[in-house]
Backbone as JSON, one array per atom type, in Angstrom:
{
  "sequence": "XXXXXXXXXXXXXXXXXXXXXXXXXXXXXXXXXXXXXXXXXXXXXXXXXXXXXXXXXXXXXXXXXXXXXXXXXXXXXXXXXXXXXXXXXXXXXXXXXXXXXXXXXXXXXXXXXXXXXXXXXXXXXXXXXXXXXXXXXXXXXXXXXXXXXXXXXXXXXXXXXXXXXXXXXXXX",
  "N": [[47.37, -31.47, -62.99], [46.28, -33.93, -61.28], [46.87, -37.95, -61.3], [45.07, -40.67, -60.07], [44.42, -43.9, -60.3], [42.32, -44.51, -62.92], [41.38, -42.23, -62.37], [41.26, -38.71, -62.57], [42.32, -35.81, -60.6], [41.98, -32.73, -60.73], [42.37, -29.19, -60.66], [39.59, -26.64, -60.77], [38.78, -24.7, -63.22], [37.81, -21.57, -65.11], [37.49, -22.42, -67.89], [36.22, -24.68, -67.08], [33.3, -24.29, -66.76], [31.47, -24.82, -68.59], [30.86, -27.3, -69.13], [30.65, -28.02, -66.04], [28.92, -26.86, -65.81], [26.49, -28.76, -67.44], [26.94, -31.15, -65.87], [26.31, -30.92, -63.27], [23.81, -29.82, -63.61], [22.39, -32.08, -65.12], [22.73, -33.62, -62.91], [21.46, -32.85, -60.73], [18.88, -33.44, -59.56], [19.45, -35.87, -58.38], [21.84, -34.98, -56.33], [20.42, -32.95, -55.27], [18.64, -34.89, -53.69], [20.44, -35.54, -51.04], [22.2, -33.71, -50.4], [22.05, -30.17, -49.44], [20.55, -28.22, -51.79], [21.58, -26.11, -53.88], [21.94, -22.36, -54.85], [19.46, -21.37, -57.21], [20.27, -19.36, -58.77], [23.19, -20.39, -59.76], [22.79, -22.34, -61.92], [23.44, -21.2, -64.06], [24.66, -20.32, -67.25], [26.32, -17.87, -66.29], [26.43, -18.07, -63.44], [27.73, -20.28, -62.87], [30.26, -19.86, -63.8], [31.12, -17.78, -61.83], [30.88, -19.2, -59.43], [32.76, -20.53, -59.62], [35.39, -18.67, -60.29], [34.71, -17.78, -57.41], [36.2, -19.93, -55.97], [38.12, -20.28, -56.79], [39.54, -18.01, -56.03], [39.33, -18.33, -53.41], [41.27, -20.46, -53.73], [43.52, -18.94, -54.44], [43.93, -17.85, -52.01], [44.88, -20.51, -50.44], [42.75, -21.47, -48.84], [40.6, -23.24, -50.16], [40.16, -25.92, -52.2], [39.33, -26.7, -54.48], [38.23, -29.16, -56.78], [37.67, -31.04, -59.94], [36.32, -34.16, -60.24], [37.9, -36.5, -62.8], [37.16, -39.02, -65.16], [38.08, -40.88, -67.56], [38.25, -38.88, -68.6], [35.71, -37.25, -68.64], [34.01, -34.94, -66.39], [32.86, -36.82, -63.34], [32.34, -35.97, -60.79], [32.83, -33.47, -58.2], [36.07, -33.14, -55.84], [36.63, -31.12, -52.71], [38.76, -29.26, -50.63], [38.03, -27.45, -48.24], [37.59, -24.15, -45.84], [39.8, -23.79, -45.28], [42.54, -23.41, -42.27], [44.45, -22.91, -39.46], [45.55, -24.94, -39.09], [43.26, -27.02, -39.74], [40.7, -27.97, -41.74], [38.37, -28.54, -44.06], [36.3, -30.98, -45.54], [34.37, -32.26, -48.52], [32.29, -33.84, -50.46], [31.27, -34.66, -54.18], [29.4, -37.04, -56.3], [28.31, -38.27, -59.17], [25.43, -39.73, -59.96], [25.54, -42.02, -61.9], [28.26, -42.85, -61.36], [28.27, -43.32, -58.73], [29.06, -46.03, -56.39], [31.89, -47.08, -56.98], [33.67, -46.67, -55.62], [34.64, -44.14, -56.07], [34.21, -41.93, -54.49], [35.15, -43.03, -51.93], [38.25, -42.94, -53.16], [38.44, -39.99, -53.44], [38.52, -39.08, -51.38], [40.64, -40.44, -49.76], [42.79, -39.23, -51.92], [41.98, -36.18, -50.96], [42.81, -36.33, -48.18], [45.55, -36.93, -48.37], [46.12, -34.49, -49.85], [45.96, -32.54, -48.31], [47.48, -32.92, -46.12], [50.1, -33.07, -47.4], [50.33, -30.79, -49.07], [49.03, -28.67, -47.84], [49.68, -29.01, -45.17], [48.02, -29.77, -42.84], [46.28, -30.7, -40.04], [44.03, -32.06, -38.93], [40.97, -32.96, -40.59], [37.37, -32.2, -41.12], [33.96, -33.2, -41.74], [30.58, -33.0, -42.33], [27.47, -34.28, -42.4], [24.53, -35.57, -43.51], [22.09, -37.56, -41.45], [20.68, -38.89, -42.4], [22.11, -39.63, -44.71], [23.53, -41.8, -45.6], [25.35, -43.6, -47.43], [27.69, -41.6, -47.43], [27.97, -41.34, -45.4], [29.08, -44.36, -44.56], [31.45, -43.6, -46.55], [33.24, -41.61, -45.42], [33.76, -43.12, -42.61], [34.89, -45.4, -43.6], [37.44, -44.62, -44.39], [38.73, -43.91, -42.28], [37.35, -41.27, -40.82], [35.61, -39.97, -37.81], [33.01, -40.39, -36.22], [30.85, -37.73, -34.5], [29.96, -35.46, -32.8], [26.31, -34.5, -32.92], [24.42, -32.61, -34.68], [21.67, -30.55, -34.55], [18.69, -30.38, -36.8], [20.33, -28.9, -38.26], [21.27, -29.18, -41.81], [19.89, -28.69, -44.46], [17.69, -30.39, -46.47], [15.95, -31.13, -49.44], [13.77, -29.58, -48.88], [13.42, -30.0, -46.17], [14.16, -30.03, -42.5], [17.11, -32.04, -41.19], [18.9, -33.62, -39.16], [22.52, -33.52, -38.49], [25.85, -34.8, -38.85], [28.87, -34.51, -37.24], [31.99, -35.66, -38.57], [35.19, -35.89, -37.6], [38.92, -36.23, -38.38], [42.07, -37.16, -37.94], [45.51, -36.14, -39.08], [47.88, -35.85, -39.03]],
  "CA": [[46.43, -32.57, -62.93], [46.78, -35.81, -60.67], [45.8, -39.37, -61.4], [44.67, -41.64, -59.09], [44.56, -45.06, -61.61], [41.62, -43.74, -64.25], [40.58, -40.85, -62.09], [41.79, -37.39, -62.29], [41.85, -34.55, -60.01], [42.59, -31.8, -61.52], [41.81, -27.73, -60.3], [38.83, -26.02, -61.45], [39.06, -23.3, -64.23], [36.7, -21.42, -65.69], [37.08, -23.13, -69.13], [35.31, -25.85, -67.01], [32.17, -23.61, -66.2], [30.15, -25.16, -69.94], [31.0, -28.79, -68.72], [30.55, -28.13, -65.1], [26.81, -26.4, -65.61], [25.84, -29.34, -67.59], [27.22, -32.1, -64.96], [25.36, -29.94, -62.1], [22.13, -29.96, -63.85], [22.07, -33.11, -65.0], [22.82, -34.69, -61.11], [20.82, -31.64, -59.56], [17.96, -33.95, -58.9], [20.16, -36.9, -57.83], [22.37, -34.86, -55.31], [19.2, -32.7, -54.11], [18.13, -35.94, -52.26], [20.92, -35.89, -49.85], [23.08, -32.82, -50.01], [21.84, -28.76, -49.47], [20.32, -27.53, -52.88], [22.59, -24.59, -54.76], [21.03, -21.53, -54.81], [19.17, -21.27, -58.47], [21.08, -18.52, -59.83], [24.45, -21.58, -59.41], [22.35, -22.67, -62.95], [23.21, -19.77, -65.43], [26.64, -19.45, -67.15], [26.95, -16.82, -65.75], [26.52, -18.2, -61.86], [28.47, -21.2, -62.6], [31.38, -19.19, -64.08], [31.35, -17.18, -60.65], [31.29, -19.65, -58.4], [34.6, -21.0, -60.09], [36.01, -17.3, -59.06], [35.19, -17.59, -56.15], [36.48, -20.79, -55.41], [39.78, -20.32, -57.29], [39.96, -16.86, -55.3], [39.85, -18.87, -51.97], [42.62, -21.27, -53.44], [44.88, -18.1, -53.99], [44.54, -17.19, -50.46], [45.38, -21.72, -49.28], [41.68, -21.83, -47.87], [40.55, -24.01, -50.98], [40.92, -26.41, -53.11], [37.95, -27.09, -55.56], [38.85, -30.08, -57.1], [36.68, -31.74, -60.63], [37.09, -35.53, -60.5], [37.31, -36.8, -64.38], [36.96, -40.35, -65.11], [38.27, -40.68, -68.61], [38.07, -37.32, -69.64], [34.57, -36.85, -68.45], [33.54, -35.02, -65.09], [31.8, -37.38, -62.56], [31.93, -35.57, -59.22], [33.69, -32.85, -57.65], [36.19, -33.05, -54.62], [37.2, -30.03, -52.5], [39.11, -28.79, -49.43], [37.73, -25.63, -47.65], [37.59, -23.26, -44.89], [41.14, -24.46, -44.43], [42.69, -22.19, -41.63], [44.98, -23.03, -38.11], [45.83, -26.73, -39.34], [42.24, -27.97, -39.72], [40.04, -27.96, -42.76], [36.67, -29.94, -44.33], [36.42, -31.99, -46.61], [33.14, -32.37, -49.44], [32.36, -34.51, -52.56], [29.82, -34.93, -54.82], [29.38, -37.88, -56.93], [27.13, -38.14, -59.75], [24.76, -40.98, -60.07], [25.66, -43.27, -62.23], [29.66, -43.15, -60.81], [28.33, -43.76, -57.25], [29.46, -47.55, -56.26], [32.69, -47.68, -57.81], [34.64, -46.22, -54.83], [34.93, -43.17, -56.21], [33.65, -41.08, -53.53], [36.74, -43.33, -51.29], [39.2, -42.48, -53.51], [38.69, -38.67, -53.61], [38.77, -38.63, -49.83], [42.23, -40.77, -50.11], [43.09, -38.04, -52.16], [42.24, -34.93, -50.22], [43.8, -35.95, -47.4], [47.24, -36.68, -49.17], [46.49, -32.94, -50.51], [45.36, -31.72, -47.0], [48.5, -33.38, -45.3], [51.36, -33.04, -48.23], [49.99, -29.6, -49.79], [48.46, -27.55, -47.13], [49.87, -29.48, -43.89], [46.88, -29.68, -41.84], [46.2, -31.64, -38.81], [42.68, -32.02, -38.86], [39.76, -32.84, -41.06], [36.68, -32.37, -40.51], [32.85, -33.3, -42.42], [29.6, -33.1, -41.58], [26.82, -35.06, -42.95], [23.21, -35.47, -43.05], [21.65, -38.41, -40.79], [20.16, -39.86, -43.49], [23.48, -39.89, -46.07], [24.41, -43.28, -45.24], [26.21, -43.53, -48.07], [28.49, -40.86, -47.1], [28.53, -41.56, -43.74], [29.96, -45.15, -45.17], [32.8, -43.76, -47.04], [33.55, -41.0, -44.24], [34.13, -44.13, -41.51], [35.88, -46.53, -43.99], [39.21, -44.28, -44.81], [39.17, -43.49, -40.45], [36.92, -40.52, -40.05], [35.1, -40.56, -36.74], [31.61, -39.61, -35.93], [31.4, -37.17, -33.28], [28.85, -33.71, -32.43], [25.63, -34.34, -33.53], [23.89, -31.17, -35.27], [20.65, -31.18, -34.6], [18.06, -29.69, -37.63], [21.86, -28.45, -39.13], [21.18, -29.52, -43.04], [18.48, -28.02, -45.11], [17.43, -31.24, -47.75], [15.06, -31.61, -50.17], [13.17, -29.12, -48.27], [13.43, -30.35, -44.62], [15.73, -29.91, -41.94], [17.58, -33.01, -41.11], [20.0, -33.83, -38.53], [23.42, -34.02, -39.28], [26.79, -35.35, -37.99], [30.23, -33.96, -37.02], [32.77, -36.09, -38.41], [36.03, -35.4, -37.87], [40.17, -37.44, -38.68], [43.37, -36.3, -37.25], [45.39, -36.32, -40.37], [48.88, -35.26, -38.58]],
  "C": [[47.12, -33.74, -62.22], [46.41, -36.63, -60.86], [45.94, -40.21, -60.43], [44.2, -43.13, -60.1], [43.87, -44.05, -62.63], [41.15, -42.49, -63.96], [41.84, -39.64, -62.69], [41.28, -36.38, -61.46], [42.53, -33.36, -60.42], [41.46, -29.97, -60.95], [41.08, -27.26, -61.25], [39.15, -24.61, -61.75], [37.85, -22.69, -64.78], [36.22, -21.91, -66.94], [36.4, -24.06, -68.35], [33.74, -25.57, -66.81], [31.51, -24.65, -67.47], [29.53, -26.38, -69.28], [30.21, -28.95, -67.25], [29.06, -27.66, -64.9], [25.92, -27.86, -66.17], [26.17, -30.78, -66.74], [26.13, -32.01, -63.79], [24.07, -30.14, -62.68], [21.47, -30.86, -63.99], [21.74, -34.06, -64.06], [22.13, -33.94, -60.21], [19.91, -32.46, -58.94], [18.66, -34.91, -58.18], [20.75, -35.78, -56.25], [21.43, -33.69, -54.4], [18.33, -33.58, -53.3], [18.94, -36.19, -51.26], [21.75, -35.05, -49.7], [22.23, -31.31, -50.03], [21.74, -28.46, -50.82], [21.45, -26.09, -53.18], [21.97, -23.8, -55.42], [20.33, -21.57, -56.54], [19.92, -20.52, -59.23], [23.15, -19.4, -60.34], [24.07, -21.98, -61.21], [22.37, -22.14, -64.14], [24.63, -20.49, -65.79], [27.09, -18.75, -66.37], [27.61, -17.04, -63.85], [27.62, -19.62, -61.93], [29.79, -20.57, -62.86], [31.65, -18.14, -62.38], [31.39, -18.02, -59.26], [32.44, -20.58, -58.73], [35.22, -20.2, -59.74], [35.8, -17.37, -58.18], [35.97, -18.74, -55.43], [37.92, -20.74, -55.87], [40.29, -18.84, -56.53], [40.49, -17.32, -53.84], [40.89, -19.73, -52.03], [43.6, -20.4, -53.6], [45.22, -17.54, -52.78], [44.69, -18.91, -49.91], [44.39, -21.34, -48.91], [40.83, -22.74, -48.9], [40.95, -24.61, -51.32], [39.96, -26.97, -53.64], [38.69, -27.58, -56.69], [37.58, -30.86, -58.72], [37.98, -33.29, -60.46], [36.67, -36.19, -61.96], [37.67, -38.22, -64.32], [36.95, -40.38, -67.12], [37.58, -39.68, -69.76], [36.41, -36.72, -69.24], [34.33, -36.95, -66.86], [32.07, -35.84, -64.44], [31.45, -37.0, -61.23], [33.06, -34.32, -59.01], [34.41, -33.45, -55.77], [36.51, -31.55, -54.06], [37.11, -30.36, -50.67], [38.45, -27.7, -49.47], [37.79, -25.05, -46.36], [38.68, -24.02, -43.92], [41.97, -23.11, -43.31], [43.28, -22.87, -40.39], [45.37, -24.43, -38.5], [44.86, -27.06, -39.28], [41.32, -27.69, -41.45], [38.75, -28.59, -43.18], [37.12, -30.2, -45.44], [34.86, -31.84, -47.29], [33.46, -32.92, -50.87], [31.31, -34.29, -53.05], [30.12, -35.7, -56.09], [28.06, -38.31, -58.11], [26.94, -39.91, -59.75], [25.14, -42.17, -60.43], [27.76, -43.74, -62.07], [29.5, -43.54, -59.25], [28.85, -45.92, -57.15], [30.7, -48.06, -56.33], [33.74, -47.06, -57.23], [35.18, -44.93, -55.29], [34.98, -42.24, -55.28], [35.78, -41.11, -52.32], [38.05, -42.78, -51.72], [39.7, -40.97, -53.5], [38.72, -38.25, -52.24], [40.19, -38.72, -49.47], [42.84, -39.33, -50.31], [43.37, -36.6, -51.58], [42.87, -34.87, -49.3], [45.23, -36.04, -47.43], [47.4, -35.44, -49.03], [46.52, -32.38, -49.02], [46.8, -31.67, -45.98], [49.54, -32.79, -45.88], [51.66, -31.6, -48.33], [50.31, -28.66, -49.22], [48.48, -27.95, -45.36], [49.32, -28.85, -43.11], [46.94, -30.45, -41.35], [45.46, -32.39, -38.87], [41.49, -32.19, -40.05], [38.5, -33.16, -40.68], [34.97, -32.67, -41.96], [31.79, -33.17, -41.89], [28.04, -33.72, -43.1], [25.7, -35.22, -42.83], [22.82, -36.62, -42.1], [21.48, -39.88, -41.47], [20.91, -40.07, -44.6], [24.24, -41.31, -45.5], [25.02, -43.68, -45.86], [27.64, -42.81, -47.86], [28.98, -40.87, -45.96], [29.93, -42.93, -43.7], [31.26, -45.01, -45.25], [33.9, -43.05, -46.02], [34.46, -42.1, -43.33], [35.34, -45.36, -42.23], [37.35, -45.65, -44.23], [39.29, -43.42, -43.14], [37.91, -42.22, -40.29], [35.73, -41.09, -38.66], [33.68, -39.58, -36.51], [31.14, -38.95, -34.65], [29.85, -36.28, -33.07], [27.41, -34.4, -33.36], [24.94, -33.06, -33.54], [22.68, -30.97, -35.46], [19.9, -29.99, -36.01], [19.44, -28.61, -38.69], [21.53, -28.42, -40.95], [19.36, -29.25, -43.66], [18.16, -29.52, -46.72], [16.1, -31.53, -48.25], [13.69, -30.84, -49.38], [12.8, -29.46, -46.43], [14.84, -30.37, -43.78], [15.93, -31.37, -41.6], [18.7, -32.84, -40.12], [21.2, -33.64, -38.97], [24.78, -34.22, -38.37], [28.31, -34.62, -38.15], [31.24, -34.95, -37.42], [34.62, -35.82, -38.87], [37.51, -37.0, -38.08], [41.56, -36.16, -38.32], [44.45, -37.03, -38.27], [47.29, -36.23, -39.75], [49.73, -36.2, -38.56]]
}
């Protein structure tokens, strides 16, 4: 586990699957207004406990790093590295509702790229974003990333396609 002042980032386990289904369900409506819905079966035990395997499978092969961020002892967002590979990688958060504002989002970017740089010395990160996530676009631009490729009809939200943006940070 790492702390960042009150945060923690700390690697997802499957003891977190109970916690992590009822975080997810609770913010499902919140982060289905601006990020790609998770398929329904993501909503079981059973599907949340498997997409922790698979995500702790991709950090035993270094192409992960599925990250819960806890905020005195209680998860408020996830961070994670992925489809890390040649020195480049992405980046993704998700911030529940009532922790948005409070630089959280900033800090777990901070974060990843420490991990991205220190960890898993990569060059490169990269994000991509909806049009309309201006929030995200925000925190993206304030710790350097740069807004680059646009993607056109790329992001599936809230039932519509949506634009979305390439942004990448040279991390090296």
């Amino acid at each position: 586990m790492r702390h960042a002042n009150d945060l923690t980032f700390k690697l997802i386990t499957p003891e977190d699957a109970a916690e992590l289904l009822v975080f997810e369900t609770q913010e499902r409506e919140w982060f289905e207004q601006y990020i790609e819905a998770r398929p329904q079966s993501f909503y079981t035990p059973q599907g949340t406990t498997q997409h922790i395997i698979e995500c702790l499978a991709l950090n035993a092969q270094r192409r992960m790093s599925p990250l819960l961020i806890r905020k005195r002892g209680t998860i408020v967002g996830r961070a994670n590295l992925r489809d890390m590979q040649n020195g480049q990688g992405k980046v993704g958060y998700r911030i529940g509702e009532q922790a948005c504002g409070h630089g959280i989002a900033q800090r777990a970017l901070h974060f990843l790229i420490n991990e991205a740089r220190s960890v898993y010395r990569l060059d490169t990160l990269s994000a991509i974003v909806s049009v309309d996530n201006g929030a995200s676009r925000r925190v993206l631009e304030k710790v350097g990333f740069e807004a680059g490729e646009k993607l056109p009809d790329y992001s599936l939200v809230a039932g519509l396609r949506l634009d979305s943006v390439l942004y990448k940070k040279d991390i090296s």
